[in-house]
C-alpha positions, 0 to 999 in steps of 0.5 A: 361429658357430652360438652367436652366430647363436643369441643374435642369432635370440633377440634379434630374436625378444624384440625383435618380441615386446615391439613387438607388446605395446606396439601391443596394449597401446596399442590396449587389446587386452590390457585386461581386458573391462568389465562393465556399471556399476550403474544408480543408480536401478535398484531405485529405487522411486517413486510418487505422495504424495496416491495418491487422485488417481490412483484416483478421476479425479472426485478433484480435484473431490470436494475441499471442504477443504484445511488447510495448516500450514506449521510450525505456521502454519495455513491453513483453507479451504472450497469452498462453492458452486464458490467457495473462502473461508478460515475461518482467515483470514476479514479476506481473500478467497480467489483460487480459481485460486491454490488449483487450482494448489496442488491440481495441485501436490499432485496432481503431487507425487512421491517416493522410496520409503524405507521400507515397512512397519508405522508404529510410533512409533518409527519415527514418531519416526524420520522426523520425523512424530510432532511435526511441524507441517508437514502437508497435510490434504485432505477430500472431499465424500464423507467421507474425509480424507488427511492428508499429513504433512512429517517430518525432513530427509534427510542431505544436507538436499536431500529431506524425508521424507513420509508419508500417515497410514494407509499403510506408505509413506515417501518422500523429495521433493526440496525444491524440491517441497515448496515448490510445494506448501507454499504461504504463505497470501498466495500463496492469499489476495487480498492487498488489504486495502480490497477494494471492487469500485467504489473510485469510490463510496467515500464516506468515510474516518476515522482515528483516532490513539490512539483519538480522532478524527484526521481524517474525510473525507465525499464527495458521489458525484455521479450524473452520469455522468463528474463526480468525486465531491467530498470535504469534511472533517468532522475536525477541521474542517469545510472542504471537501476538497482532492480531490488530496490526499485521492484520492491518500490513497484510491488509496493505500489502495485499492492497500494490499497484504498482504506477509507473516503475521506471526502468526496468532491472536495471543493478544498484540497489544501485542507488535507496538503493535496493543492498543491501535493507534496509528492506525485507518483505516476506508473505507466505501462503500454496502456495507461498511466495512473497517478496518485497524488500524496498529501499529508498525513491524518491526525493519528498518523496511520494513513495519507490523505491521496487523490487519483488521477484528477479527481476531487474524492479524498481517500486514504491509505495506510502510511505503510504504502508509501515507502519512497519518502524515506528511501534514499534516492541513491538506493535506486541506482547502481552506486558503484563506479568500478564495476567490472569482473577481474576475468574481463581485464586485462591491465588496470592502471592504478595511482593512488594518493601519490602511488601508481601501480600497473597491475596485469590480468591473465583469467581466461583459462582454468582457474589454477592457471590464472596469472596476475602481476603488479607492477611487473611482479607474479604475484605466484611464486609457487605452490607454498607461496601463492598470494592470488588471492590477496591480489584479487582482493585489491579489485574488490577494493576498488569496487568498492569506491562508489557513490554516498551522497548526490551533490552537483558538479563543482565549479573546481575539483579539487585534487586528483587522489586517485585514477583508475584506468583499466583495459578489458580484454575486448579492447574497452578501456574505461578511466575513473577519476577522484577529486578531493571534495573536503578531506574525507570525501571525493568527487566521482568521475567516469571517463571525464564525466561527472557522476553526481555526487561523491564517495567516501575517502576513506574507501583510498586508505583504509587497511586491508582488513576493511578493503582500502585499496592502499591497506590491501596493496600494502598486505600484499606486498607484506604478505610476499615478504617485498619492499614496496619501493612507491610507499617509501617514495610517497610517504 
């Protein structure tokens, strides 16, 4: 009995001790103490890359040159005068705050100490610095210089190493710092191309195409107060401007902006279709004149290769700019050969494919007096039968006859198909004359002299309907319930 006690005394006794190790092991009683775990950036040691700042406060101010190259794309500055100007981009101004900021960014530039010591040439070679292209070099005004140079990639690409020249100090920047502080020269430059503090005194715009003249605009800056300047065309006519298309073409050019650099100093403009350009654009005003020139487009076709003034720097800029290519030359000027409001006549002689018409004006008064006569006839019979209107719709015709397409004079004119002659009340008389061109156009002549090109022919004789001038003089003398004697007699 006393054997059996024994044996179930150790089996209790087993039992409790395996439960209190499973309680104790639960509550992680019987885990072995934790040491502390290495802090990652213990024994890191940092410190600040342009380090003169930090030993001169009158630092930031003393500086008065910064050059900048990106991967061997150079960007030269000066301070002259509390303002900054670039020497190696001279065609763009320089946007002083855009400097500043990239100066704090320098200044606030920190790294990683990597390495300490002596700057051998092997170890030159080692981080990149010995043939890199990518370096920060700032001058003082009191003489020194610190040159800050971008070496290779670290191993997991996210950090360069970097290194002030005379030092024995390497260190690693993150990357998204270097590009803060590595600036593109558009993001320090003025990207407008046609700077002028007034573009409202712009007075004059030429463009050539292959080196030859292709269009020149002259405008007349009024100097009363709040009247728009006036514009003519002096290429390749002499007409006046059409002020809606050639302000549109100055605001497009005035808003022109600079996207990229392309190639600085370039030794072979050709290469991007800039020697010779293919189209010149000048803009004057009373102080200066800039000048772009185009060259063809990049190879995604979104922007055009261009050069300012005579510079060598290649910059780009967004093909929506350059709107002129496609713009008809004729858009830029006052098409229209007979321009003249009907109150200001008094007799218009009108011939017209074999028809000849004398019409009369009478607009000086109130408007329900007006009297208007062709060929001798009041076109008011009385209040039930006033056909005014449809005479005014013969002027609206021949308004309408008006240049399509430039063409030099031609050795032979051709035949006369219509004459317009008509006197104003002032005394002025003016005579516009048509010369079949091919049977569907017509040679355009003012007072003898040719105005460059031609018009449609159907402008003569088409119906009222779409305002031929022979269709309205016809559904005038409809209208009047008349028998007109010259359409029997030239048809």
């Amino acid at each position: 009995m006393n054997k059996y006690l024994t044996t179930i005394i150790a089996l209790v006794v087993i039992v409790v001790l395996l439960t209190g190790f499973f309680i104790a092991k639960k509550a992680g009683w019987l885990d072995p103490k934790a040491e502390p775990t290495a802090d990652p950036d213990a024994g890191v040691v940092t410190g600040q890359i342009f380090a003169f700042f930090s030993e001169d406060e009158n630092a930031f101010l003393k500086i008065n040159g910064i050059e900048s190259s990106n991967k061997g794309e150079l960007l030269v500055l000066a301070k002259e005068g509390g303002e900054w100007r670039s020497t190696s981009h001279e065609a763009l101004a320089v946007i002083s705050k855009n400097v500043n900021s990239c100066l704090n960014s320098m200044r606030s530039l920190n790294g990683r100490l990597t390495y300490e010591g002596e700057m051998t040439e092997s170890k030159r070679l080692e981080f990149g610095f010995e043939e890199s292209t990518t370096f920060i070099r700032l001058s003082l005004s009191d003489g020194t210089e610190h040159k800050v140079i971008f070496g290779k990639d670290n191993q997991s690409g996210s950090s360069s190493y970097v290194w002030e020249t005379g030092t024995e100090k390497v260190y690693l920047v993150d990357k998204y710092q270097l590009t803060s502080t590595l600036v593109d020269a558009v993001d320090l430059l003025d990207s407008k191309v046609f700077t002028f503090d007034d573009a409202g005194q712009i007075s004059r715009v030429n463009i050539t195409k292959d080196g030859s003249d292709y269009l020149k605009l002259q405008a007349i800056i009024s100097t009363e107060v709040d009247v728009p300047r006036s514009w003519k065309v002096t290429y390749p006519l002499e007409r006046a401007g059409d002020a809606t298309t050639i302000e549109s073409l100055v605001s497009s050019l005035t808003s022109m902006l600079v996207t990229g650099i392309e190639k600085m100093n370039c030794e072979d403009l050709s290469q991007y279709g800039l020697a010779p350009a293919k189209f010149k654009v000048s803009v004057t005003d009373p102080h200066k004149t800039v000048t772009l020139s185009v060259g063809e487009m990049n190879p995604d076709r979104t922007c055009y290769y261009v050069t300012i003034d005579n510079s060598t720097d290649v910059y780009l800029v967004k093909n929506t700019y350059i709107t002129f290519t496609d713009t008809s030359l004729l858009s830029f000027m006052d098409e229209y050969i007979f321009m003249v409001t009907y109150t200001k006549l008094e007799t218009v002689e009108l011939d017209v494919l074999g028809r000849s018409y004398k019409l009369t004006y009478d607009a000086r008064g109130e408007r329900d007096d007006e009297i208007f006569t062709i060929n001798g006839t009041n076109v008011y019979f009385d209040e039930e039968r006033d056909y005014r209107g449809e005479f005014k719709r013969i002027g609206t015709a021949m308004y309408g006859i008006r240049l399509t397409g430039l063409e030099d004079e031609p050795a032979e004119k051709g035949e006369l198909v219509c004459r317009i002659k008509y006197t104003e009340w002032d005394g002025t008389v003016n005579t516009v004359e048509c010369y079949d061109r091919d049977g569907s156009s017509m040679y355009l002549y003012l007072n003898g002299s040719y105005q460059g090109g031609y018009g449609n022919r159907y402008l003569l004789t088409s119906n009222n309907e779409n305002y031929g001038i022979i269709g309205t003089v016809d559904n005038l003398y409809a209208m009047m319930g008349i028998e007109d004697p010259q359409a029997s007699q030239a048809g």
